[in-house]
N, C-alpha and C positions, 0 to 999 in steps of 0.2 A: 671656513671659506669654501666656495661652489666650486667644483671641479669644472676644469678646462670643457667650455661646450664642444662637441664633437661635429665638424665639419658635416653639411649634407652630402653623402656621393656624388660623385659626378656624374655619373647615368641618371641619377634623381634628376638633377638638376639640368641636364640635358634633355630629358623628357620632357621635365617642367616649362623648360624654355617654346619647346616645339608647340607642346600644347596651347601655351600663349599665343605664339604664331599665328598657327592655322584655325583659331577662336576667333581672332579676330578678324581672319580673313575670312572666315564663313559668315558671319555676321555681318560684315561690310555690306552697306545699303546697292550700293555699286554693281556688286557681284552677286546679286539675289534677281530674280524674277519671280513671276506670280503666273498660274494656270487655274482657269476653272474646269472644277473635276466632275462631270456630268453627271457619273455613275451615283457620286456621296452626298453631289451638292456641296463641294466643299472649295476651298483658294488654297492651293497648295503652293509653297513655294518653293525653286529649283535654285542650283548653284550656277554661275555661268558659265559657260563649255571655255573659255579662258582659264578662269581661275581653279575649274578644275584639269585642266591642261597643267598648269603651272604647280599645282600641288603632286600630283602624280611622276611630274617630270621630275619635282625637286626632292620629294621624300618616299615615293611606293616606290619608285624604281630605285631606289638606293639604298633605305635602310631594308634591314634584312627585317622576313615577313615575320618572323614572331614579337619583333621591336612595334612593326605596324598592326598587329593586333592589341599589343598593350596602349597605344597609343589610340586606337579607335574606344577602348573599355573607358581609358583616362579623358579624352574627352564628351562622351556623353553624359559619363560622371560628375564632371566639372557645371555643366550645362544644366543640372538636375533633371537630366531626361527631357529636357527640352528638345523638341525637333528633332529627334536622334539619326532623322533620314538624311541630312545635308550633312551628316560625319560619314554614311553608308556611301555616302554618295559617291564622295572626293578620295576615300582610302578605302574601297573594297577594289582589290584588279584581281588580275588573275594569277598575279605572283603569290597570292596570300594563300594559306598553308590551315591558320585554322582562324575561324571565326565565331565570337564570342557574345552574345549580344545578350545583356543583362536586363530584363523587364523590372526590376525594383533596386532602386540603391535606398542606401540612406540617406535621410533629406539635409542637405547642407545649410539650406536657408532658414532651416527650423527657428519659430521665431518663439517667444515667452506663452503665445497664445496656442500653438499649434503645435496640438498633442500627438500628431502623427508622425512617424520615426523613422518611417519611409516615405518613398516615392515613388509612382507607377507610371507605367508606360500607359498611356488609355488608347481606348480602341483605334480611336482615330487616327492616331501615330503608328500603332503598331502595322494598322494599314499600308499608313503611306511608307514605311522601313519595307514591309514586303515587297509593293510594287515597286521602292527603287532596287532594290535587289532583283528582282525579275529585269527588271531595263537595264540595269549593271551585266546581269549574267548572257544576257541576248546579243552584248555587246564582243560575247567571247565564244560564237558560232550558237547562238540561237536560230529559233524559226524564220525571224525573217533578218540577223543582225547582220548577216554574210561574214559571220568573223569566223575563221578556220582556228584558234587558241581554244584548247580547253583549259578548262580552271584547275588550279593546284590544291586547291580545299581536298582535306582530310578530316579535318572536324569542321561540323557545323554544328551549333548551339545556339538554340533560345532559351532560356532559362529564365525560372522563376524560381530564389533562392528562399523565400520567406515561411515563414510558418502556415501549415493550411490554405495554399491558394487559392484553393475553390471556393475558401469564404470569405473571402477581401472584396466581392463586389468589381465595379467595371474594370477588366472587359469580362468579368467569369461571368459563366450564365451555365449553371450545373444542371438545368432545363433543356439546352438547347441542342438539338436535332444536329449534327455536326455531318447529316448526310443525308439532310436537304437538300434537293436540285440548289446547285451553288449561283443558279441563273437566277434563281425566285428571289434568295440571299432573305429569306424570313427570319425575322428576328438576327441579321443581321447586316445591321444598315451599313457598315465601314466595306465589306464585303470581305473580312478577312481571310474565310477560308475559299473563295475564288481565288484569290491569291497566293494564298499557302498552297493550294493543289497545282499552280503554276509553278510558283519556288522548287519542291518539291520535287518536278517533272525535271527542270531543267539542273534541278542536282545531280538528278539520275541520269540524266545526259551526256551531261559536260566537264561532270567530275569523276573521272574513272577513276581516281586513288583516293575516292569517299570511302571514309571507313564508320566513324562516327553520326548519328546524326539523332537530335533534339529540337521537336518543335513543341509550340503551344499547345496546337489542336490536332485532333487526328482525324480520318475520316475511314473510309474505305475507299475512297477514289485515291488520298494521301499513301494509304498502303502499296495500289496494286503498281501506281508514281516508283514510289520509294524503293519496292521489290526487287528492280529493275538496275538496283546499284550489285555490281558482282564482288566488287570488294566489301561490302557492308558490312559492320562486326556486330555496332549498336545502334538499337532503334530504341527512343522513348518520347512520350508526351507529357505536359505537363500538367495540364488541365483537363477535366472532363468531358470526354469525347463521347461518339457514338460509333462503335463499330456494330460489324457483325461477322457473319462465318464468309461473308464474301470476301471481305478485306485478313482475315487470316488463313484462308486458302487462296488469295493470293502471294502471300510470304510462304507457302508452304509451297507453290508451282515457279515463282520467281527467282530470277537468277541469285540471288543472296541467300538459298536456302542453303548452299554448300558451306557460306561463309560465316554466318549470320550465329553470333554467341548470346546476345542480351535482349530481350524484348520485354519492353515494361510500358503498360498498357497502362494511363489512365480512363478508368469509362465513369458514364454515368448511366443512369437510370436507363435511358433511351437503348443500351447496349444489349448485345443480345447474344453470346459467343457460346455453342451447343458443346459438346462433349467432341459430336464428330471431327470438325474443327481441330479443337483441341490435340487428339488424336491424332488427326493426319501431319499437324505442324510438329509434335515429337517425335513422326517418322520420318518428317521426309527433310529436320533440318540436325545431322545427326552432331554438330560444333554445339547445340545450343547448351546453355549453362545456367542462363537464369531464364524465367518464363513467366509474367506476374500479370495478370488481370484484376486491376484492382483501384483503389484512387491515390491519394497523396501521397509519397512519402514521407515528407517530412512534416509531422505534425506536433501539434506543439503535447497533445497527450498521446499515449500509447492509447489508450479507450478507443482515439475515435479511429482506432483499424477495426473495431467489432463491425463499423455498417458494411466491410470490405470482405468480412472474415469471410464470410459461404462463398461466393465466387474466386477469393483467391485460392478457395479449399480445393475447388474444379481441379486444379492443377494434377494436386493429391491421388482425386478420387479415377481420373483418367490413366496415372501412371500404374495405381492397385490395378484398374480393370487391363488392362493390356498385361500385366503381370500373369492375370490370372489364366489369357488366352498363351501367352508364348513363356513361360516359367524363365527360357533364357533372355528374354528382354532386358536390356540395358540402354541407360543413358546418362549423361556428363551433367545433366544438371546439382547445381553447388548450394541455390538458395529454395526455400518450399515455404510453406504455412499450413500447416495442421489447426482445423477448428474442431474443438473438442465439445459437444451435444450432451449435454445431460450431465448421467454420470459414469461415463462411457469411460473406461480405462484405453487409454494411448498406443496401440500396439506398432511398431518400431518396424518390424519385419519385413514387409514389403520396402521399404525406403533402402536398408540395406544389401535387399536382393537386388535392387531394378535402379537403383539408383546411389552406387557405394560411392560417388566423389561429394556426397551434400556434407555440405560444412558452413548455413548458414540457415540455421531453424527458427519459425516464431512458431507456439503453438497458443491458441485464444480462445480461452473457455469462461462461460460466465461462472459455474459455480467452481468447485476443489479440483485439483490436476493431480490425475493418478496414473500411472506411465508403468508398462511394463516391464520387471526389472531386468531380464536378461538382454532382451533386445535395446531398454535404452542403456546398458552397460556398455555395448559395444555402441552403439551411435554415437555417443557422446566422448569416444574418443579421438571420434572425426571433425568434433565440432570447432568451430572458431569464431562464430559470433551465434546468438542464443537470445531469441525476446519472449520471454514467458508473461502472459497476461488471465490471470486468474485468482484461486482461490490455494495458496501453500503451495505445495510439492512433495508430492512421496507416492512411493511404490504401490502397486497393486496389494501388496499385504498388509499394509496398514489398514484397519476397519473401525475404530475408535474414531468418532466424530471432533474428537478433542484433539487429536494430532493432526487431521486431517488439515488444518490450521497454520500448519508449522513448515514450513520450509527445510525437509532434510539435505542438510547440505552436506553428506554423506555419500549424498547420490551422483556426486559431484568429483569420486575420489578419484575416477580414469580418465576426465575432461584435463585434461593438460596441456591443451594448446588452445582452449578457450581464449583469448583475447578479447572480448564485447561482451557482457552480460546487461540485458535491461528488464527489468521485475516491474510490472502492476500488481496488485497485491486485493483489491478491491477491500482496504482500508482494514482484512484481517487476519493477513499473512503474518507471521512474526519471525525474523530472519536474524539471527545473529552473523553481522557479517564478517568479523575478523575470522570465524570459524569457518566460513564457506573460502573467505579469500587462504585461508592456509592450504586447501585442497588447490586453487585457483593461481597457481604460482606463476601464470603466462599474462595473466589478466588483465588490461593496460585499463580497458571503462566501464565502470562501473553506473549504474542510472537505477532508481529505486523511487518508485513512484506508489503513493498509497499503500505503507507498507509498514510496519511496528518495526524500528530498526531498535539493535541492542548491541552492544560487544559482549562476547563470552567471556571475557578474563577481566572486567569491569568491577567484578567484587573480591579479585582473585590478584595476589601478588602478581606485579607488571613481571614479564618475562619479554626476551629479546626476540621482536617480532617485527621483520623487516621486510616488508614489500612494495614491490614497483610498480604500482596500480598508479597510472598518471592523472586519469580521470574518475572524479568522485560529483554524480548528482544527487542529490536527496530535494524530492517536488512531494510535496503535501505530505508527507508523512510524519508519525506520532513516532514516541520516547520516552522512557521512563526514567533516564540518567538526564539530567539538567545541565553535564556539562559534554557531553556528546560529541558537541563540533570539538571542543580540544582533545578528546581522549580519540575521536575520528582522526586527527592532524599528526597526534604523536604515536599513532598507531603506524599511519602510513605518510612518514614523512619523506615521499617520494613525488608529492603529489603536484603537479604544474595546472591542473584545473579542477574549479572546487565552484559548484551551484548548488546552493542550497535555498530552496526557498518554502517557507508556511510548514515552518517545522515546528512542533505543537507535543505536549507535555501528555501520559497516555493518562487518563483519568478516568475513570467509571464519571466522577458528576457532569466531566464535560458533554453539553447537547450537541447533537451531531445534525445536519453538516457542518453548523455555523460557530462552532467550537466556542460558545459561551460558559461560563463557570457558574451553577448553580451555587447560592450563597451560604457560607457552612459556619456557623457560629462558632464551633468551638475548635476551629482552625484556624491556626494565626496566617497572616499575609503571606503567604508561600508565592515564589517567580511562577506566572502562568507557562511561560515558554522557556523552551532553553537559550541560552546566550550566549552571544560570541564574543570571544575576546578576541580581536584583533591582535594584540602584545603577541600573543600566542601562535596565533594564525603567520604573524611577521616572521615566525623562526623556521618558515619553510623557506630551506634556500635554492627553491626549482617551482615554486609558486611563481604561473604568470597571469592567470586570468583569475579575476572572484569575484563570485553572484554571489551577494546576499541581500535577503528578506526575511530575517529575523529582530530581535532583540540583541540589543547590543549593552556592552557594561557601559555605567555610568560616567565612569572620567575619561568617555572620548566623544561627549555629546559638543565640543567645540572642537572650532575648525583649526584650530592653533595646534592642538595634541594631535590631530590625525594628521594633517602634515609634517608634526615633528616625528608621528611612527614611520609613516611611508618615508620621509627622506632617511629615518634611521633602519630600518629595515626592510622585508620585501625587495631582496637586493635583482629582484629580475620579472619582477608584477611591471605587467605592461595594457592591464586593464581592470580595472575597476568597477564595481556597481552596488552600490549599499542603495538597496530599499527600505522605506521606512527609519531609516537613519536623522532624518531632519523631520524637529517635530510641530504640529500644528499648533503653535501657539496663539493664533489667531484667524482669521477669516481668507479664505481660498487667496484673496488677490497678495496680501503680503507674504501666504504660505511661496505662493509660484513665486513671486519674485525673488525671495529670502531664498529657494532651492536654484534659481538660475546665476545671481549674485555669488551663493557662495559657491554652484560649480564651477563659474568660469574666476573668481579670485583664486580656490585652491590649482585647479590645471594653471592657469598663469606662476604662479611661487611654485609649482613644481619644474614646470620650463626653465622658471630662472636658476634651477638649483640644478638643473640637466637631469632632470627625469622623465623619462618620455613616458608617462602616463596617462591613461586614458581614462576620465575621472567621470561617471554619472552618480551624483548623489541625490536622494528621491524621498 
């Protein structure tokens, strides 16, 4: 028998209500007008100064502003990013506190044909969202508003939460001059960033308790804007801008230099940011902590930081040279990037003289990574997140081309407050991890990308080996142990999130990249890939999310037995994603349907059985 369904919250449900409301009231044909917009050539269309009277009287001014922020995320969302300027419109005032504005959700309306997973804001919207925010904020002692209110904004946020933004296409343009006369608006017809430099000005204006602030694009007219906030903490961009040393000496002369901890730059090619620069903004902003000129964060491989690696290195090479003028020079920065040339061994020293709080290293080297052992002895016991992208890891004295290969995770025996570890390996690192994670007793994520993974104690009586590692990814990497993912699971059965994907058996016959099997006659049918057993994987009982794209056993190729596991196990998985799980038995159009059919009948019989599960099978 199904256990008693669990009532929605009543804040759910009050929310939910709200958002119905005021949907329906922004949509109302009644309460809409239409302008033609000279500058775009476009028909924009406004809420009526009634109906936004009557929203702001019934719900900005009553519910409290952090309720009215979640309520502006909830309906744009709902709306799939339609029009998102008539929600800007009616619930931005000046009692709101932080504002949050999301450029990609996921797509609700997603239909059997349409393989896209998200949804975008496009230019043209993103336009019309900035100018009503400029007309919203004008309205609270702008240039010509005559309103004496300043606004209570302490975070402001545009964000773009997706993988690689810069190569999603409209509105990115990784090409485009972002400091361009903003009158010309060349190659940019919506005229976005004429209105981000407005935004912008009147943040710095109007919002004296601005502490936070993220937009799309950056300029240097946006900086010398932005500079001008004196509470300012964080500055960042999302997509590929153009700065140069004018726009970072103006954050170095502006009043946020005192205040001012985080600055993360995305540029592009067009960018131009000299050493001098650089230099004077580490003198003259002494809070600052992190300092990043570079592009993406959030990518979907570690590789594609190599086209970022030399300019983020700027950082580095600024800090050494001023080292070497003032020996006592210091500074608070936490995060850095070391790009490793050749076969240059790593030396450590300068970072711990000139900069002893860093506890947040990526170092990026195409060939072997060799690190000097005294100084990274002590570095790495400062450390707390750590991205290494290269070729093994070991000390300057190793000189054998055959270790150089190996991952000594020895080197790892003083890092005890590591928490983050992410490995590239460039397909011939070989890494036993249970042995590195024994050194790594703080280590919550784990990420391993193109990398020979192995357990040490695999051939070796099981001994009692019990760590808190919450996060486990494995992306492209080989194996030589076939059952891998379970002796992974019952190694560290602490684990709440578990990606694994294109994880492949290590084989001399296998052809590389496209990992096909040269034909071997006098080898019987061996399993190409390693396999997952779900049964197994079920007995973690702090498992909530899981990516898989591998090979799965045989008797859960129906949809009856994986239903009967998740409802009997998996007592706290609340997201699911088997790839390659449903197989082609026939031609693409009954494949898609066969995969959309049977995810939306398993999600439904898990609902009825009160599992709130979230099911893509692929």
């Amino acid at each position: 028998m199904a256990p008693r369904r669990v009532p929605t919250p009543l804040a759910s449900q009050c929310l939910a209500r709200l958002v119905s409301i005021i949907q329906r009231l922004v949509h109302k044909e009644t309460n809409l007008y239409y302008k033609h917009d000279e500058k775009t050539n476009q028909v924009v269309e406004f809420v009526s100064e009634e109906a936004r009277r009557a929203v702001r009287k019934s719900v900005c001014n009553v519910l409290p502003a952090d309720l009215v922020t979640d309520l502006i995320s909830e309906l744009i969302s709902v709306d799939n990013l339609s029009s998102p300027h008539l929600v800007l419109d009616i619930l931005v005032t000046n009692r709101l506190r932080r504002l949050t504005f999301e450029l990609t959700k996921e797509n609700r309306r997603r239909t059997v044909w349409d393989r896209e997973h998200i949804v975008r804001v496009n230019q043209d919207d993103i336009s019309k969202c900035l100018n009503t925010l400029d007309g919203v904020f004008r309205e609270y002692g702008g240039n010509d508003g005559g309103g004496t209110n300043l606004l209570g904004l302490e975070q402001f946020f545009i964000v773009d939460r997706s993988q690689d933004p810069d190569f999603q296409g409209d509105p990115i343009n990784n090409m485009l001059n972002t400091n361009l006369n903003v009158s010309s608006r060349v190659g940019d017809w919506a005229g976005i960033m004429l209105r981000l430099c407005s935004v912008s000005r009147q943040l710095a204006d109007l919002a004296p308790r601005l502490t936070h602030v993220v937009l799309p694009f950056v300029s240097d007219q946006i900086l010398a804007n932005i500079s001008a906030a004196a509470n300012l903490v964080l500055f960042q961009n999302v997509y590929r801008s153009t700065v140069t040393e004018v726009g970072i000496f103006s954050l170095a002369d502006g009043s946020c230099r005192a205040s001012i901890t985080h600055i993360v730059l995305c540029l592009n090619t067009h960018a131009n940011v000299p050493n001098s620069a650089v230099s004077k903004l580490l003198t003259a902003a002494p809070q600052l902590r992190v300092l990043e000129f570079g592009g993406s964060c959030n990518t979907k491989s570690l590789y594609f930081q190599g086209g970022d690696a030399k300019r983020r290195q700027e950082v580095f090479n600024v800090i050494t040279e001023l080292g070497s003028r003032d020996p006592t020079y210091t500074n608070n920065l936490v995060r850095m990037l070391i790009f490793r040339e050749g076969n240059k061994c790593m030396d450590f020293h300068s970072i711990l003289n000139h900069s002893p709080s860093l506890s947040d290293l990526t170092m990026f080297g195409w060939e072997s990574i060799t690190v000097d052992l005294g100084s990274w002895i002590s570095l790495s016991r400062n450390l707390v997140r750590l991205e290494l992208v290269g070729i093994g890891f070991n000390s300057d004295v190793v000189s054998v081309r055959e270790e150089l290969f190996k991952f000594d995770c020895d080197l790892f025996a003083e890092a005890r407050q590591l928490e983050v570890l992410k490995l590239a390996g460039w397909g011939d690192t070989s890494l036993a991890v249970d042995k590195l994670l024994g050194h790594l007793v703080e280590l919550r994520e784990l990420y391993l990308e193109d990398v020979k993974v192995s357990l040490h104690m695999e051939n070796k009586p099981k001994q009692k080996f019990i760590h808190h590692l919450s996060s486990l990814s494995i992306f492209h990497c080989s194996t030589t142990d076939i059952n891998l993912i379970q002796n992974l699971c019952s190694t560290f059965p602490m684990l709440t999130d578990i990606m694994i994907s294109s994880l492949y058996l290590d084989d001399p016959s296998r052809g590389l990249p496209f990992h096909f099997h040269l034909p071997q006659l006098d080898r019987p049918n061996l399993p190409r890939h390693p396999v997952a057993d779900l049964k197994e994987i079920g007995r973690l009982q702090h498992l909530q999310s899981l990516y898989l794209n591998v090979s799965y056993q045989q008797d859960l190729d129906t949809e009856s037995s994986l239903l009967s596991l998740l409802v009997k196990m998996f007592p706290r998985l609340t997201r699911l994603y088997l790839d390659n799980f449903i197989s082609r038995r026939n031609g693409a159009l009954s494949y898609t349907l066969d995969r959309v059919r049977t995810t939306h009948r398993l999600q439904s019989l898990l609902k009825h059985r009160n599992r709130d599960i979230s099911v893509d099978l692929n």
